[in-house]
C-alpha angles and dihedrals in degrees: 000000000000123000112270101255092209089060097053084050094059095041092046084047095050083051096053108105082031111108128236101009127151140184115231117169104239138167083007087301142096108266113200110205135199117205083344094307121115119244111162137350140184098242119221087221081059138266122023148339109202123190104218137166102278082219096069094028084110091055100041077046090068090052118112109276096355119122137169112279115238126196117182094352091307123110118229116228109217096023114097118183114211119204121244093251082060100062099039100111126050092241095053084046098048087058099055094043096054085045083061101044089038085063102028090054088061093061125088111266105253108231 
């Protein structure tokens, strides 16, 4: 399945007046970095990827339509994978992408 190019519109729309962000295709999606690390992407298994603090992925976990990202079997602490009826509306969407660039601005640029 191919990311959902509406969705990458809205995200890349929400990041606009964000600063050193870039698109790489990734995991068969559309990531969408700050300073070369990765906040948020459109997933090409559907919805959306979210960087978050490991240390609060259990609570972000108990949020509506959000679940643990797994690659190859393995879970993935501080990636969490929403569901596409969690990012339908602007306002759902706007959340998960400031979870994203609030985590993804505490980490070290990547040169």
């Amino acid at each position: 399945m191919a990311y959902d190019e509406e969705l990458a519109h809205r995200i890349r729309e929400l990041l606009a007046d964000e600063q050193g962000v870039s698109e790489v295709s990734m995991f068969g999606g559309l990531a969408f970095l700050l300073d070369g690390n990765m906040s948020v992407a459109a997933s090409g298994q559907g919805g959306l990827m979210v960087r978050v603090d490991p240390e609060t992925s259990e609570r972000v976990l108990a949020l509506p339509h959000a679940r643990a990202m797994e690659m190859r079997g393995r879970t993935m602490k501080g990636w969490i994978r929403v569901d596409g009826e969690g990012v339908q509306t602007k306002r759902q969407l706007a959340s998960w992408v400031r979870r994203g660039v609030q985590f993804s601005r505490t980490l070290p640029a990547k040169g």
